[in-house]
GUDREN-609800 format. One line per 3 residues: their letters; for each residue x, y, z of C-alpha. Coordinates in pm, whole numbers, padded with zeros to 5 digits. Layout:
BEGIN
A) X Y Z ~ ...;
//
This chain:
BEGIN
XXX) 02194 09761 07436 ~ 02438 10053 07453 ~ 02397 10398 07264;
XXX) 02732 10573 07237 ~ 02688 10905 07174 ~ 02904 11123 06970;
XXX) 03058 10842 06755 ~ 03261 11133 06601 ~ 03162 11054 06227;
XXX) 03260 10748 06235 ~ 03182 10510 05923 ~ 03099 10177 06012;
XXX) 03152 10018 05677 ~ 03474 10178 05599 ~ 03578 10104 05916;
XXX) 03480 09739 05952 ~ 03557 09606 05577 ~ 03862 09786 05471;
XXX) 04088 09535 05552 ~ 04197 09623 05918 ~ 03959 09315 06105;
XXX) 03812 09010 05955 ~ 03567 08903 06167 ~ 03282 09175 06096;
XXX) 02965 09086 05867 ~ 02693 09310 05709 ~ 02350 09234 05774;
XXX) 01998 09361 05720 ~ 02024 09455 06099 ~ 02356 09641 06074;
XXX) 02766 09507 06145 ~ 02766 09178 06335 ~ 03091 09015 06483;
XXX) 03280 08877 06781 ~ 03525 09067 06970 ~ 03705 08862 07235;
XXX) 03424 08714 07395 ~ 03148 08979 07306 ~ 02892 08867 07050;
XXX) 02735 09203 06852 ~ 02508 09391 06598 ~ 02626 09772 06585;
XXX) 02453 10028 06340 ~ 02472 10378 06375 ~ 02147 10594 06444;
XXX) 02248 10959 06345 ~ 02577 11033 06591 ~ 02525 10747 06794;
XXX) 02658 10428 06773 ~ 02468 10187 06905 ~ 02574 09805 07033;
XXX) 02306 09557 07069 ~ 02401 09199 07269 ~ 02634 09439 07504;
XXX) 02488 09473 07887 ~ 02462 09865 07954 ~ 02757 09814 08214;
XXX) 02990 10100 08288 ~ 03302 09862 08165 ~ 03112 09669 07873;
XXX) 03057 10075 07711 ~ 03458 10126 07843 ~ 03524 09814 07622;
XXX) 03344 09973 07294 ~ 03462 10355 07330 ~ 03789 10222 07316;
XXX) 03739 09924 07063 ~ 03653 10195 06862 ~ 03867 10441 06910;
XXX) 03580 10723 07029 ~ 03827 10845 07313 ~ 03992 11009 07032;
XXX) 03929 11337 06840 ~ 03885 11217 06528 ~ 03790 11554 06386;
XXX) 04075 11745 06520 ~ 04327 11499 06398 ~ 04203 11485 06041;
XXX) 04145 11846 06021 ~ 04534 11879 06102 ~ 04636 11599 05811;
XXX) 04427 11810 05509 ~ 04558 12150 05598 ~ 04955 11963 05660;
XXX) 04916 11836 05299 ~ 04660 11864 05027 ~ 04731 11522 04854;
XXX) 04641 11375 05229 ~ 04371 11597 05223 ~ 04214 11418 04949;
XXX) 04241 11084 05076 ~ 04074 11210 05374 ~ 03789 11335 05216;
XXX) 03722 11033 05047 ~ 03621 10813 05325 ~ 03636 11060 05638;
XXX) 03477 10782 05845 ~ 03762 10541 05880 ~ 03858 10455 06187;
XXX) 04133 10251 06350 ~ 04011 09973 06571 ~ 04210 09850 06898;
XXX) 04169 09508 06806 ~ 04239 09223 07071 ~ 04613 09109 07009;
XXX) 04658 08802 06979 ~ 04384 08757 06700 ~ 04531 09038 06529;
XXX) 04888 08860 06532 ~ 04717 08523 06399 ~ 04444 08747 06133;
XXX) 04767 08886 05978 ~ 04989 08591 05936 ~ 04697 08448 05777;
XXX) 04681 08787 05583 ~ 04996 08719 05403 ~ 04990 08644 04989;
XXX) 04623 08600 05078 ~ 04297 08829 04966 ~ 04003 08921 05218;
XXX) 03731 08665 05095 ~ 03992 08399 05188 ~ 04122 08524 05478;
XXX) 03776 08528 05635 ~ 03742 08191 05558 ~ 03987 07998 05723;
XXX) 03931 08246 06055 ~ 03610 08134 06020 ~ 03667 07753 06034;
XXX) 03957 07839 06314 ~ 03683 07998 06546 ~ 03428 07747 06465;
XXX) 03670 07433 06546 ~ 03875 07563 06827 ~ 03612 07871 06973;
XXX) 03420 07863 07260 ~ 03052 07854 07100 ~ 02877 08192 07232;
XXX) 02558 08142 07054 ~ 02462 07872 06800 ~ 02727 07925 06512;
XXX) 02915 08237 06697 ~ 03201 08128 06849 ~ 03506 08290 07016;
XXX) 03871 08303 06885 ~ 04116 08076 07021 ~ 04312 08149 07277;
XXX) 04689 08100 07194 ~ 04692 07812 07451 ~ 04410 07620 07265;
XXX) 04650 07683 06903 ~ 04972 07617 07102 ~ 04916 07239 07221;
XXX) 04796 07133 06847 ~ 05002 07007 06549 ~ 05049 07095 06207;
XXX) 04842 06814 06129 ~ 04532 06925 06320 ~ 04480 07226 06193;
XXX) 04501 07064 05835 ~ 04128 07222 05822 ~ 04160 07520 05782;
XXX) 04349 07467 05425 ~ 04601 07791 05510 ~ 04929 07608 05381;
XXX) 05223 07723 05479 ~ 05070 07969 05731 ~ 04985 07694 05977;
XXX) 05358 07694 06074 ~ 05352 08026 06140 ~ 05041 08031 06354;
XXX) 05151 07722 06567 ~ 05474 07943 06644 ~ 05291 08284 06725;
XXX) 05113 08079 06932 ~ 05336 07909 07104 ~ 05531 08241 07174;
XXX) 05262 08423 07370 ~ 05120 08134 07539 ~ 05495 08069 07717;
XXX) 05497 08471 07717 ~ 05787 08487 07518 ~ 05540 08749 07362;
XXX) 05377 08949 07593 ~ 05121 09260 07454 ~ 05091 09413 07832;
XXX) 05576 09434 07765 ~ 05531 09516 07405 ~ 05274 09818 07485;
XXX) 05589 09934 07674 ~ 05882 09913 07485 ~ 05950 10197 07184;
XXX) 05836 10074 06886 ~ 06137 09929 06709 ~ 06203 09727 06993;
XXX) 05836 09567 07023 ~ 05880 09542 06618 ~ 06181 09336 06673;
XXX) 06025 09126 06970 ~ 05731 09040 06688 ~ 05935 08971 06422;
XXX) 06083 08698 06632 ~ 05837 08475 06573 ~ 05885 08262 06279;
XXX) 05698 08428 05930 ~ 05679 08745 06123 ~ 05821 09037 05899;
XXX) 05837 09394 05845 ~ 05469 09437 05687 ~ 05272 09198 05958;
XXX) 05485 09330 06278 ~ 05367 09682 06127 ~ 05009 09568 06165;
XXX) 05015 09401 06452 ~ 05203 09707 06605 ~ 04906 09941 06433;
XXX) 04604 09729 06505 ~ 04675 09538 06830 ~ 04908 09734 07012;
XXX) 04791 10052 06917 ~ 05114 10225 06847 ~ 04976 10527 06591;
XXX) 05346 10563 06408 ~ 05334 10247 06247 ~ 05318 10235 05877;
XXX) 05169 09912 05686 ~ 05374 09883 05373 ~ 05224 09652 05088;
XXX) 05168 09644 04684 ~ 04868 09922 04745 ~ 05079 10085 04994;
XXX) 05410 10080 04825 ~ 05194 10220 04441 ~ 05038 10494 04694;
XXX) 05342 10640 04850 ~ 05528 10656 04499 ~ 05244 10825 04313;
XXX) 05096 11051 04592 ~ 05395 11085 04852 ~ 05743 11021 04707;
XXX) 05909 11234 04949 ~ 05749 11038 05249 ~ 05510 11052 05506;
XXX) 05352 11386 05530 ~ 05529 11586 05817 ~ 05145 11710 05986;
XXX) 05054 11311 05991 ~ 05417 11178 06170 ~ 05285 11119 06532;
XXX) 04983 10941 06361 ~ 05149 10780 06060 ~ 04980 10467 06099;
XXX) 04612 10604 06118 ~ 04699 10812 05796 ~ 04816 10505 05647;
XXX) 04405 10415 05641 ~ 04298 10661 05456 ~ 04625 10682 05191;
XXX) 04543 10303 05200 ~ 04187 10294 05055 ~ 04186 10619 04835;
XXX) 04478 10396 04649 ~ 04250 10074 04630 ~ 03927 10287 04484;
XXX) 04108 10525 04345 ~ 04432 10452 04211 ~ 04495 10255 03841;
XXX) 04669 09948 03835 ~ 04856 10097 03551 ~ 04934 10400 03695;
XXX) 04699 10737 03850 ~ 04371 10770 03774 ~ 04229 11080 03557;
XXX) 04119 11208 03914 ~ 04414 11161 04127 ~ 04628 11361 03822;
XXX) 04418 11634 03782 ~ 04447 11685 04211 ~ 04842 11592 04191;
XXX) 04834 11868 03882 ~ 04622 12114 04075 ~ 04899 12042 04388;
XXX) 05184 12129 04183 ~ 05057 12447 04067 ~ 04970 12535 04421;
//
């Protein structure tokens, strides 16, 4: 069991359910889920966050800090976004516990294609049945995800299991690509962004939103910017000008926090009676 001390605020349920990673459940006992081939329960015991089925080695607590994103000052950064802009401010303060995970990459690529048209519930699903049949079994019913070499020597017709349509094309492709290394994280992590952008968009079903959140989640670049329906109603009503200048250099981990205040908090036909009277308040200021 490891205790990692000063978590830095971090909330475990807005982190792990809010739509960044798919493989996280809540239980009695606290968050349980697989990351690469690490099988956990984490809860969080004042400051501390504490991983239990992790050996108290000096790399397996390496792997966590930085799964998490605890090598990073958190407070400092959001305390710059709500004094750069008081509309950020307020989507800060409603969850100030989200963090942004460095997820594994090539799950990440695979999680999102599957993302696409799709909701969470389902999503979860058919990575469930895609760890279960092609995992390595950790524990009885915990299982590993595939590497892209297992996904890469398998058919259409295989994978007819998971029932993900049109996405199975898509995945047999991604997969494909970084098992030839075509698509290579360790190149990606060192090209400017645009270019490893491009370089993910190469691979077939690959566009703007999913290289964005591959770019975010897997490869850690802070500037990218997610852009879908919740997105897209969130910038218009909160930001039309753009992206706040204080958040630039960390566009993407802003993009958390814009991105859940608009799924609790923003009207499908337009602002809530909250978000007006702070946009009101704003404009006066």
């Amino acid at each position: 069991m490891l205790q990692l001390q000063n978590a830095g605020g971090i909330d475990l349920a807005a982190t792990l359910d809010c739509g960044q990673a798919f493989r996280w459940k809540q239980t009695p006992a606290g968050w349980t889920g697989v990351v690469e081939h690490r099988a956990v329960t984490v809860w969080m015991q004042e400051d501390t966050l504490v991983v239990q089925g992790a050996q108290a080695e000096d790399e397996d607590e390496a792997f966590w800090r930085n799964y998490f994103a605890l090598d990073m000052d958190y407070p400092a950064l959001l305390e710059r976004f709500s004094k750069g802009n008081k509309r950020l401010a307020a989507c800060v303060a409603a969850r100030p516990g989200i963090r942004v995970l460095r997820q594994p990459f090539f799950e990440t690529l695979c999680t999102f294609i599957i993302s696409q048209n799709n909701n969470i519930p389902r999503i979860k699903g058919i990575v469930e049945r895609l760890c279960q049949h092609l995992g390595d079994e950790l524990a009885e019913g915990v299982y590993t995800f595939p590497t892209p070499q297992t996904l890469a020597a398998l058919s259409a017709e295989d994978l007819a299991f998971l029932r993900a349509g049109w996405r199975v094309d898509y995945l047999l492709d991604a997969a494909k690509k970084v098992a030839s290394g075509a698509i290579d994280p360790d190149k990606l992590r060192q090209m400017p962004m645009e270019e490893a952008k491009a370089t993910l968009m190469t691979i077939h079903g690959v566009g703007p939103k999913v290289a964005d959140c591959v770019l975010l989640f897997g490869l850690s670049f802070w500037q990218a910017f997610p852009m879908d329906v919740w997105m897209k109603k969130a910038m218009a009503q909160l930001f039309p000008r753009g992206i706040p200048v204080c958040c630039r250099r960390h566009a993407g981990i802003a993009q958390q926090f814009i991105f859940d205040y608009a799924r609790h908090h923003l009207q499908d036909a337009g602002v809530s009676a909250q978000t007006k009277s702070k946009i009101k308040k704003t404009k006066k200021n």
